[in-house]
C-alpha positions as CSV (number, residue, x, y, z in Angstrom):
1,X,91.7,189.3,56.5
2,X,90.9,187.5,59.7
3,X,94.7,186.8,60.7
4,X,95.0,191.0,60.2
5,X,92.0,191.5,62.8
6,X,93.6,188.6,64.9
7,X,97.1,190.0,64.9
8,X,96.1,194.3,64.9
9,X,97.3,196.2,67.7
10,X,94.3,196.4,70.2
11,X,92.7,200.0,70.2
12,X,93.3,202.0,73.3
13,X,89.8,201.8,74.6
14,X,87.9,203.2,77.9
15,X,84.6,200.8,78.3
16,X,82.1,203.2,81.0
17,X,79.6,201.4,82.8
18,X,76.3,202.8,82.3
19,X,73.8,201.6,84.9
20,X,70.4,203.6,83.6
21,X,68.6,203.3,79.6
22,X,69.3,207.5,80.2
23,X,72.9,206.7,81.0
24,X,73.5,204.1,78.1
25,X,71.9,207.2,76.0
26,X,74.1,209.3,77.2
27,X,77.1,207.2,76.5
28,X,76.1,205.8,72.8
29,X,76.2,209.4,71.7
30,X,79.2,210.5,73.9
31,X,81.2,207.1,72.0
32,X,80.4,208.3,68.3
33,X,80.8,212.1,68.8
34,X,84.7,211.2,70.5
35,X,85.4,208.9,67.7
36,X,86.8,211.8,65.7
37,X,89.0,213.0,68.5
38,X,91.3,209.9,68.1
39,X,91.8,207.4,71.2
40,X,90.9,206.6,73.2
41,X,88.0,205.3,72.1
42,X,85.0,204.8,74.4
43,X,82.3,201.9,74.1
44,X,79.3,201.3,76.5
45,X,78.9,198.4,78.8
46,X,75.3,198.3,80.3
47,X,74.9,196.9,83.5
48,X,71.3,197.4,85.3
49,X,73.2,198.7,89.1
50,X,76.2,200.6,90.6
51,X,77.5,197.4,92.0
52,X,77.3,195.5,89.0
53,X,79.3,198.4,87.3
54,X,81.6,197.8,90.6
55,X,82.2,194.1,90.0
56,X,82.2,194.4,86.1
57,X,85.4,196.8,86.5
58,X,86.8,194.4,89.0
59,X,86.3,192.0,87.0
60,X,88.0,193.3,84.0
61,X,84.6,193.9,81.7
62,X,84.7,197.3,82.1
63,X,86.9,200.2,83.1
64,X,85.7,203.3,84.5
65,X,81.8,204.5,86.1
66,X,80.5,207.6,87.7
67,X,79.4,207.1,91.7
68,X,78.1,208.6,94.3
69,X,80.3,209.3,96.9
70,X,79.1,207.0,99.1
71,X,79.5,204.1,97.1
72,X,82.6,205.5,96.2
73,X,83.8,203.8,99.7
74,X,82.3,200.7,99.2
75,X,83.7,200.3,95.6
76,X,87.1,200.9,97.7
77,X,86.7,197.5,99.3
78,X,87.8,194.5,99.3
79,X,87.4,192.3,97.3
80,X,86.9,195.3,94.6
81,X,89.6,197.9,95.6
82,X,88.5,200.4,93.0
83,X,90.0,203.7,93.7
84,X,88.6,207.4,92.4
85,X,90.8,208.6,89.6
86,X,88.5,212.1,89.0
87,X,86.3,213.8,90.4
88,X,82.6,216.2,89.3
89,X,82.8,219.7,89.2
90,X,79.7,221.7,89.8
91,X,79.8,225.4,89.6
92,X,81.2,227.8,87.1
93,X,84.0,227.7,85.5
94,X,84.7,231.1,87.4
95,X,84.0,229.4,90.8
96,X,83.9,225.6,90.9
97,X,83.4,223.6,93.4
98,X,83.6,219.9,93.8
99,X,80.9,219.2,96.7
100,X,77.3,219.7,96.5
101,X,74.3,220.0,99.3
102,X,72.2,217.3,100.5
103,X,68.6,218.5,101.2
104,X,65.4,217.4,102.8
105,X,62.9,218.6,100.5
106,X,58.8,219.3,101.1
107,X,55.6,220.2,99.8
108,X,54.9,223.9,100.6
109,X,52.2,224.0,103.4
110,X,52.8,220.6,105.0
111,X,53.1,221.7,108.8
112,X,56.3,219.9,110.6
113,X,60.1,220.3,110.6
114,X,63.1,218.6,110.3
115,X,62.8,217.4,114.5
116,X,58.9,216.3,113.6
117,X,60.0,213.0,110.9
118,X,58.9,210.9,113.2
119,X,56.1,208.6,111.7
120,X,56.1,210.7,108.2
121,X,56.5,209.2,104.9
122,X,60.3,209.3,103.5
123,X,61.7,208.8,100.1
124,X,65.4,208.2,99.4
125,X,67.3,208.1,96.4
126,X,68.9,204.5,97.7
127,X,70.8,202.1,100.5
128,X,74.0,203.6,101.3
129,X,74.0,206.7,98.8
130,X,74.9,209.8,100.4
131,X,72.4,212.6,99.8
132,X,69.7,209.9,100.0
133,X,70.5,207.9,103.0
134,X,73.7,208.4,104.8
135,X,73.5,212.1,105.4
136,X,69.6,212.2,106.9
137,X,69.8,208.7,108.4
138,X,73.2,210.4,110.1
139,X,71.4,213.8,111.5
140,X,68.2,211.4,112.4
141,X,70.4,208.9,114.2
142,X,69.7,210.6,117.9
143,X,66.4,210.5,117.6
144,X,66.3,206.7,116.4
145,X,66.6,205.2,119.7
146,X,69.0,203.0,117.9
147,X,71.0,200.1,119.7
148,X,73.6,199.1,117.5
149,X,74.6,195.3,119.0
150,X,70.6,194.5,119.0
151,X,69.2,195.7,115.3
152,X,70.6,197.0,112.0
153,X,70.7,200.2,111.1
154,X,67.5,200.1,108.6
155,X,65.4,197.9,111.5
156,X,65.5,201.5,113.8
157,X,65.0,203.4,110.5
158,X,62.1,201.3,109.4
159,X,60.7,201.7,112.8
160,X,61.3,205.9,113.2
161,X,59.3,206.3,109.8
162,X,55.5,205.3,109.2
163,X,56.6,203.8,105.9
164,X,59.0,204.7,102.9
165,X,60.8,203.6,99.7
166,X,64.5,202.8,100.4
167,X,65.8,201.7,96.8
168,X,68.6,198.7,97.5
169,X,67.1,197.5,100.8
170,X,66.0,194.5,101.4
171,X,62.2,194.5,101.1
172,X,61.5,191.0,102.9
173,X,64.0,191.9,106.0
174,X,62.3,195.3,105.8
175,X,59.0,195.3,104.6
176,X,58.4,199.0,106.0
177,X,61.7,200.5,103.6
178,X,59.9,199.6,100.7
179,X,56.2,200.0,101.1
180,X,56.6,203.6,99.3
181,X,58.0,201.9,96.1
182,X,56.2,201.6,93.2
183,X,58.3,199.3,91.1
184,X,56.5,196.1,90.3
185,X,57.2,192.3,91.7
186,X,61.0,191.9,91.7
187,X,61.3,195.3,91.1
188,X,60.2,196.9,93.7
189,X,62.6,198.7,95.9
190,X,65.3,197.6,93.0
191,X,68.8,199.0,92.7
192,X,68.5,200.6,89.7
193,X,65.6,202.6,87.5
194,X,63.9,199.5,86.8
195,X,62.1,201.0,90.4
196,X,60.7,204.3,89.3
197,X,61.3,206.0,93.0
198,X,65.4,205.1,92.3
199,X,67.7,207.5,92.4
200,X,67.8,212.0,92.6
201,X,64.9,212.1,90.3
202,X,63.3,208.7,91.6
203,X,62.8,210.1,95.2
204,X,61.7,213.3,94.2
205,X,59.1,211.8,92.4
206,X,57.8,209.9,95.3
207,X,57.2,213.3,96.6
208,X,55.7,214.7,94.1
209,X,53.3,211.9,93.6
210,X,52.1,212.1,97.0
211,X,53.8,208.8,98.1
212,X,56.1,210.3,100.8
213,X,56.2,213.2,102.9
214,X,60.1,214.2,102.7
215,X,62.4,213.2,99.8
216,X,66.4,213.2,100.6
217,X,67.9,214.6,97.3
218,X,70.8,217.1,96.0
219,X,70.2,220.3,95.2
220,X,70.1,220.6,91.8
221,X,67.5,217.4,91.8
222,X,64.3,220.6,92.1
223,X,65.8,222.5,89.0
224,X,66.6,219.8,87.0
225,X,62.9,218.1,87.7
226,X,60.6,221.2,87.7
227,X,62.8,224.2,85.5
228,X,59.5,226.1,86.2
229,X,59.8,228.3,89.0
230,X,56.3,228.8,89.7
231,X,56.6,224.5,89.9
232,X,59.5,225.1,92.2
233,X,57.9,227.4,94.7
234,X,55.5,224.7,95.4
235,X,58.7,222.8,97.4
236,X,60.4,224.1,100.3
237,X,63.7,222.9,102.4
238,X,63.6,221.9,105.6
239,X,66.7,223.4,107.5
240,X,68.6,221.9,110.2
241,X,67.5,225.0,112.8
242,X,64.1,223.3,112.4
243,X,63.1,226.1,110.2
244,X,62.3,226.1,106.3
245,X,63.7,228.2,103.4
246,X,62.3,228.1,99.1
247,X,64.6,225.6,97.2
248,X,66.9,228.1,95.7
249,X,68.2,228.7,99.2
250,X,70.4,225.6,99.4
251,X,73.6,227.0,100.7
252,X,71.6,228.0,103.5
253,X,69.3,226.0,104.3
254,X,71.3,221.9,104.0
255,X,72.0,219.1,105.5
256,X,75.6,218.7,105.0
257,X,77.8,219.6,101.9
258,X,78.9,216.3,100.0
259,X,82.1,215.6,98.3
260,X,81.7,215.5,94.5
261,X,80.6,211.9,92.9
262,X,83.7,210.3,91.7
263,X,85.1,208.3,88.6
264,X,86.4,205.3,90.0
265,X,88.6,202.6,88.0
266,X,90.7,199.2,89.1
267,X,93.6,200.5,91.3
268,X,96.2,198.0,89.4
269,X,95.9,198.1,85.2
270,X,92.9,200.5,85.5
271,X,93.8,202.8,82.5
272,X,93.8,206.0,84.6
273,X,96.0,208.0,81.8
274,X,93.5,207.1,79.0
275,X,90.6,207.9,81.6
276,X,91.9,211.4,82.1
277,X,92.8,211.8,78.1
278,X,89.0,210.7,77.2
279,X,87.7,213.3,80.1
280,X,89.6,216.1,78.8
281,X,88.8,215.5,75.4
282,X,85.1,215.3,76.9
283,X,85.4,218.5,77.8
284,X,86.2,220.7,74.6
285,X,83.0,222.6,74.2
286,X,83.8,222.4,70.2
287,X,85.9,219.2,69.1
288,X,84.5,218.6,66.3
289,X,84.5,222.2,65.0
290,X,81.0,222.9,63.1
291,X,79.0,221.1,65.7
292,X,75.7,219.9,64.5
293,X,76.9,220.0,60.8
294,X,79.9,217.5,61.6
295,X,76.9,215.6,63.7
296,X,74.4,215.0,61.3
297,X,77.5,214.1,58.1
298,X,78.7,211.4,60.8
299,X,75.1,210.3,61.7
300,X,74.4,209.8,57.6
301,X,77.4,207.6,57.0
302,X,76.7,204.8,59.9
303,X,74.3,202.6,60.8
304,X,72.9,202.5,64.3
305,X,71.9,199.1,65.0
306,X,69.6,198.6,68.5
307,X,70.8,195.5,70.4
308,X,68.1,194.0,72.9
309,X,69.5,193.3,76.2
310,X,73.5,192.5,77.1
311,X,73.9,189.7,74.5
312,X,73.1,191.3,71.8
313,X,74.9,194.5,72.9
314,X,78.1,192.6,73.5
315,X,77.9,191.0,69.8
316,X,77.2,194.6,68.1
317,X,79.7,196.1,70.2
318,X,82.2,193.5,68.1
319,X,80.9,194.3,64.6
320,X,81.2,198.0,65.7
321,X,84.4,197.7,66.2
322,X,85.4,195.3,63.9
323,X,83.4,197.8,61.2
324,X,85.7,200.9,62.1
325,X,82.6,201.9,63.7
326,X,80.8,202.2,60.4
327,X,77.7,200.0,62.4
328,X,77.3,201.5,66.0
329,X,75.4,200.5,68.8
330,X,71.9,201.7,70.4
331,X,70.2,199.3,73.4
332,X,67.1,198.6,74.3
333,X,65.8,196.6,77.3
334,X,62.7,195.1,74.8
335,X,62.4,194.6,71.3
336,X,59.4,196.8,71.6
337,X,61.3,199.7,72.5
338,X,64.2,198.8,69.8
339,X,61.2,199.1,67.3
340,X,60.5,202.8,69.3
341,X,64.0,203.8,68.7
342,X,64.2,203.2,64.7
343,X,60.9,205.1,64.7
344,X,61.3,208.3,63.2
345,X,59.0,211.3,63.6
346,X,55.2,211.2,64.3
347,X,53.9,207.6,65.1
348,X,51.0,206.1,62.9
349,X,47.5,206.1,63.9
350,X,47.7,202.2,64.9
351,X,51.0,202.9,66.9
352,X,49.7,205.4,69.0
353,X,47.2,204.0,71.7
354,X,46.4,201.2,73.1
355,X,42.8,199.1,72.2
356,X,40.5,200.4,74.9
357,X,41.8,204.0,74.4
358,X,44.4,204.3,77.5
359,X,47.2,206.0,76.4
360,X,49.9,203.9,75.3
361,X,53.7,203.7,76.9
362,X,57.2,202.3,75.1
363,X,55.6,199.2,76.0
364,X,52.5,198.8,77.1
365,X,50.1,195.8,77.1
366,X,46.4,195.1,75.3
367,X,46.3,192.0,76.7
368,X,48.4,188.6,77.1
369,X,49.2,187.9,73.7
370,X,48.0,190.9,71.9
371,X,49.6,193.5,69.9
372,X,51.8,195.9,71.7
373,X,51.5,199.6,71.8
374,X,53.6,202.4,71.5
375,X,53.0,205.9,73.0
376,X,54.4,209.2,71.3
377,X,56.8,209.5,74.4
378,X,57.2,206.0,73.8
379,X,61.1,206.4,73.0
380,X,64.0,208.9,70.9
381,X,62.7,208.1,67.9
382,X,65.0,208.1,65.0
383,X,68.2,207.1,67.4
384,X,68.9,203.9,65.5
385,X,68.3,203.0,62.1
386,X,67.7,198.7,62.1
387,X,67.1,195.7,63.8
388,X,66.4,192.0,63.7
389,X,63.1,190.6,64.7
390,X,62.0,187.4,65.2
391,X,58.7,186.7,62.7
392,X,56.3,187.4,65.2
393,X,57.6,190.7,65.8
394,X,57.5,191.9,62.2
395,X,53.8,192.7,62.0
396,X,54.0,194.6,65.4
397,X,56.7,196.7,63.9
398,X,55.0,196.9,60.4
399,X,52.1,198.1,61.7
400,X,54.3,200.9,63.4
401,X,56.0,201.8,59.7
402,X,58.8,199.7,59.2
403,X,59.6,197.3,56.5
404,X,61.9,194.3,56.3
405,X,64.7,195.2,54.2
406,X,66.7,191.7,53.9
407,X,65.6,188.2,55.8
408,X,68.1,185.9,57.2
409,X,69.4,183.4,55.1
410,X,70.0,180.3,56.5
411,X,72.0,177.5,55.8
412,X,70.1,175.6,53.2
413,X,69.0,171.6,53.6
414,X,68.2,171.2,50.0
415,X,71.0,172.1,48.1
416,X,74.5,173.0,50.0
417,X,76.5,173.9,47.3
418,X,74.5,177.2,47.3
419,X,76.4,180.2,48.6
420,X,75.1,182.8,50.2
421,X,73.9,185.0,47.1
422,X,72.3,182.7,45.5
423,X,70.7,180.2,48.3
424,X,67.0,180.9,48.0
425,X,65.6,182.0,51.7
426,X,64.1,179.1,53.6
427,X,61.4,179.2,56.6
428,X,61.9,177.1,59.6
429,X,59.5,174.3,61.7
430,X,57.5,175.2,65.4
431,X,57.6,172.3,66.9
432,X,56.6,171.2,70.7
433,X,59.5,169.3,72.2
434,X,58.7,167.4,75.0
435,X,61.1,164.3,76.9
436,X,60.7,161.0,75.6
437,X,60.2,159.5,78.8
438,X,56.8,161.4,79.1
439,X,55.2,159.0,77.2
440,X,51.5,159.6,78.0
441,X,52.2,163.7,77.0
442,X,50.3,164.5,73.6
443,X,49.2,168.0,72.4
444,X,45.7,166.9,73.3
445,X,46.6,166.0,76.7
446,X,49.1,169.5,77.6
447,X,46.2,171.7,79.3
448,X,47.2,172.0,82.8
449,X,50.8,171.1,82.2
450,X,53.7,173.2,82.4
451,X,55.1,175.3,79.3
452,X,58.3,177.4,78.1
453,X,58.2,179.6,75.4
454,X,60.8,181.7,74.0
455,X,58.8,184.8,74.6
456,X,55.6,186.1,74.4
457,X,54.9,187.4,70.4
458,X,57.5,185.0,69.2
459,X,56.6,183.0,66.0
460,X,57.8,179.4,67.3
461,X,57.4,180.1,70.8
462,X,54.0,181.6,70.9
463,X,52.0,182.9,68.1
464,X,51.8,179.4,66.7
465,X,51.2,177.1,69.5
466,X,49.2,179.7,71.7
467,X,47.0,180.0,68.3
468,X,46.6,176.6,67.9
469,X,45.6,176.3,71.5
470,X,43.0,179.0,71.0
471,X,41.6,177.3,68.0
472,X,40.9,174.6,70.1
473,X,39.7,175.9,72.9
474,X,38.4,178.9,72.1
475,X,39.7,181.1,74.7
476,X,42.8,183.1,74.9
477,X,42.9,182.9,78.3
478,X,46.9,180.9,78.2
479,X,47.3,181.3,81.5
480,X,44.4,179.1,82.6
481,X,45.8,176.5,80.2
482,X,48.6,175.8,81.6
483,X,49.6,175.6,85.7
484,X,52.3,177.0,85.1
485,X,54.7,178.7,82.4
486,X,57.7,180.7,81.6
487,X,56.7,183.0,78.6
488,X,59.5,186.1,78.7
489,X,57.2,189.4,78.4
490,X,54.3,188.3,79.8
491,X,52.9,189.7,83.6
492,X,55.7,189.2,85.9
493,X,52.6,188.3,88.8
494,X,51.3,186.2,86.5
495,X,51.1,182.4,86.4
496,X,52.8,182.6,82.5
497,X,56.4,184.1,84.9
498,X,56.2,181.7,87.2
499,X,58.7,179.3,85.7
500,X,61.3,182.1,85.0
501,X,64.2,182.0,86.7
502,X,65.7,186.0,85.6
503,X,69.5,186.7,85.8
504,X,72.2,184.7,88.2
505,X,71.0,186.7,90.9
506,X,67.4,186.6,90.5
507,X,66.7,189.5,89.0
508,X,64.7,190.5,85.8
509,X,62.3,187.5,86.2
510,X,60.3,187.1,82.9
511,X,62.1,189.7,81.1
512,X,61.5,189.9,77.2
513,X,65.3,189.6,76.5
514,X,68.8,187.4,77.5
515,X,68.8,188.7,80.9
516,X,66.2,185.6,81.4
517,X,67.7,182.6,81.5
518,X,64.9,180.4,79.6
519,X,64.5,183.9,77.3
520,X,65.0,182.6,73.2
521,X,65.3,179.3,71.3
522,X,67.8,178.0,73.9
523,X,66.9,179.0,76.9
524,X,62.8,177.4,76.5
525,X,64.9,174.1,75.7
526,X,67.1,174.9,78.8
527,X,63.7,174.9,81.3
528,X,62.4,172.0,79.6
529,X,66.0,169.8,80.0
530,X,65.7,171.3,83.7
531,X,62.7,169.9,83.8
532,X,61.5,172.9,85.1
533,X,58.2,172.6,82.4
534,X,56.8,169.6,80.5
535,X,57.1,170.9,76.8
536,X,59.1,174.1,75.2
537,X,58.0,175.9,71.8
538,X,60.9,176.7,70.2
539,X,62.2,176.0,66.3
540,X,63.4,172.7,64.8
541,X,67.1,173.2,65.0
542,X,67.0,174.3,68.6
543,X,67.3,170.6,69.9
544,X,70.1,170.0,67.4
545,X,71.9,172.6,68.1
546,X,71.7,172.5,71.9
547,X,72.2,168.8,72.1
548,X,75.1,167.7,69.3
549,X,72.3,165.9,67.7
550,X,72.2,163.4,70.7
């Protein structure tokens, strides 16, 4: 059986880059509803940018993503040389057209025009993108007073506006770009939606939340945001004859049309034929004949399995495929919101809102250490059927409705000649590891020493010790306890992130899942053997299994 998966043909396959939670959506549902069309066969790799999507493809871990036309150049760069190999139609069928309109859009009754920017609030959809940023910054340029061989572009811009949120830029060159944004420590001003004013919908919702005066969009980003049109008529254009027109007057009233956004793929090996056959297959408006019938047959014989963060997706993404797709993949950036996804119709009473009565998000907080919530928009519920959760997550999620249906049986240390069926299920040990040359280190002597946990709500790495510690001190107040700690899920501005380290580049700092590099078992052993903290919570095989026994 293995040699026969080792030595089958490899499936023609199209892996898409989806940089959003929406996009990865999107692209989970597009992957099982073309499985029935034949090849090629689509799967999902989730990056959290459109240059991470750039260098995964040119890089060979993935194949094909949607851009903007402006990044569409870059992506045509070296060292990536990505090339377009289709474009986005917009239109009817009748009359296409592959461009669409960048627009300047206002509040109705705010009194200036398109020559009267100067010291108003802007909001743009990100660095480099075209409706967002290289179209207005382009018309604005003469009135910049900009010097090219004395400042960057975005040191004139952050000068010409009073303030703004410029998604991409960098926020400690350019303090001023990102004072509009509303993402959260590292996030702010991020490339991607983990900074709520990124992107078409992103800068239009700085506008509409009073943050900015002007937001550079596309047309269609009013409609698809407010399908009211009583909402609409509260915008208005601003038109480049310094005169302003309702939003539904875009071919009149622009700033420039804009060539379509763009598939782009690897210019050498980068599958364009199976690209084009998995687009035009995309396009049937009926391939699988009786529609939501053939749907919900398909959704009853497969399990949807939700994968929290990259490392998890890439190892269900293998059993998916390795299962003829009879286990397929959902994602989820938390565990919290994996639990939200296998939720299925109304949430319970003790799901619904948070302690002190606010209303609860996907995953909001009652407190360091406390339960989690989940709010009724709080995520599709019902798009994946299981999960595995670490002890400490069970009650959250069995408060919520769900129940444990098998436990994971590990290798026993009592009697080996078990196999699997038969080996009785066994618990595991928390234990505090600390180095053995820090002799003087006891659990009554760790308060104001530094800490790493696998993750806040984690059996080994934080209910347990953190409940202990509470019993003995009566407080829950961990982050006093310790100077210093790296406990994944906890406030990023918090003392209990300020030993996490987030991705290779920095990024999702204290993150609840693998994009953390001291996130799990392993990585709270990896900042203690950094000696980035004093002692890690973690299980009692993690030191054997991340040291050989040594």
């Amino acid at each position: 059986m293995v040699a026969g998966l080792c030595l089958a043909a490899p499936r023609k396959n199209v892996r898409w880059c989806a940089i959003s939670q929406p996009e990865w959506s999107k692209c989970y549902r597009w992957q099982w509803r073309m499985k029935k069309l034949g090849t090629p066969f689509v799967t999902c790799v989730r990056r959290t940018s459109a240059l991470e999507c750039i260098r995964a493809i040119a890089a060979k871990k993935a194949d094909a993503v949607t851009l903007d036309s402006g990044l569409v150049f870059e992506a045509g760069l070296d060292p990536y040389k990505l090339r377009p190999v289709a474009a986005e139609i917009y239109g009817t069928e009748k009359s296409p057209q592959t461009h669409y309109y960048a627009v300047a859009v206002v509040k109705k009754g705010s009194n200036f025009q398109l020559d009267q920017l100067q010291g108003r609030k802007s909001c743009h959809t990100g660095l480099g993108r075209s409706a967002g940023w290289n179209i207005p910054i382009g018309i604005l340029r003469p009135s910049l007073g900009w010097t090219e061989s004395l400042e960057p572009l975005q040191g004139a811009v952050a000068k010409f506006f009073s303030a703004s949120c410029v998604p991409c830029v960098d926020g400690k060159a350019y303090p001023n770009l990102c004072q509009l944004c509303k993402g959260t420590g590292e996030n702010q001003c991020a490339c991607s939606p983990r900074e709520p004013y990124f992107g078409y919908s992103g800068a239009f919702r700085c506008l509409q939340e009073g943050a900015g005066d002007v937001a550079f969009v596309k047309e269609t980003t009013v409609f698809e945001n407010l399908p009211e049109k009583a909402d609409r008529d509260q915008y208005e254009l601003l038109c480049l004859n310094n005169s302003r027109a309702p939003v539904d007057a875009f071919k009149e009233c622009h700033l420039a049309q804009v060539p379509s956004h763009a598939v782009v793929a690897r210019s050498v090996d980068g599958k364009e034929d199976l690209i084009w056959q998995l687009l035009s297959k995309a396009q049937d408006p009926h391939p699988l004949g009786s529609g939501a019938e053939e749907e919900v047959k398909a959704r009853s014989t497969r399990v949807v399995w939700c994968a929290v963060g990259p490392e998890e997706q890439r190892k269900c993404q293998q059993w998916s495929q390795q299962s003829d797709q009879r286990v397929t993949c959902a994602t989820a950036s938390t565990t919290d919101d994996c639990i939200a996804l296998v939720l299925v119709g109304g949430l319970p009473p003790a799901c619904e809102r948070c302690g002190w009565g606010a209303q609860a998000t996907a995953s909001a907080w009652r407190g360091a250490g406390s339960q989690r919530c989940f709010g009724p928009q709080g995520g599709r519920k019902g798009e994946a059927d299981a999960l595995s959760l670490d002890g400490g997550y069970i009650y959250t999620a069995g408060k919520c409705g769900l129940v444990p249906v098998m436990a994971e049986n590990r290798k026993s240390s009592k009697d080996s000649s078990l196999d699997c069926v038969l080996r009785p299920t066994e618990g595991y040990l928390a234990v505090a590891v600390v180095k053995k040359a820090n002799e003087g280190l006891t659990w009554n002597s760790l308060k104001g020493k530094k800490s790493c946990h696998t993750a806040v709500d984690r059996t080994a790495g934080w209910n347990i010790p953190m409940g202990l510690i509470a019993n003995q001190t009566g407080s829950c107040k961990f982050d006093e306890f310790f100077s210093q700690s790296c406990a994944p899920g906890a406030d990023p501005k918090s003392s209990l992130c300020a030993l996490c380290a987030g991705d290779d580049q920095g990024l999702d700092k204290c993150v609840p899942n693998t994009k953390e590099k001291y996130y799990g078992y392993t990585g709270a052993f990896r900042c203690l053997a950094e000696d980035v903290g004093d002692v890690a919570f973690v299980k009692n095989d993690t030191v054997w299994e991340n040291t050989n026994g040594r």
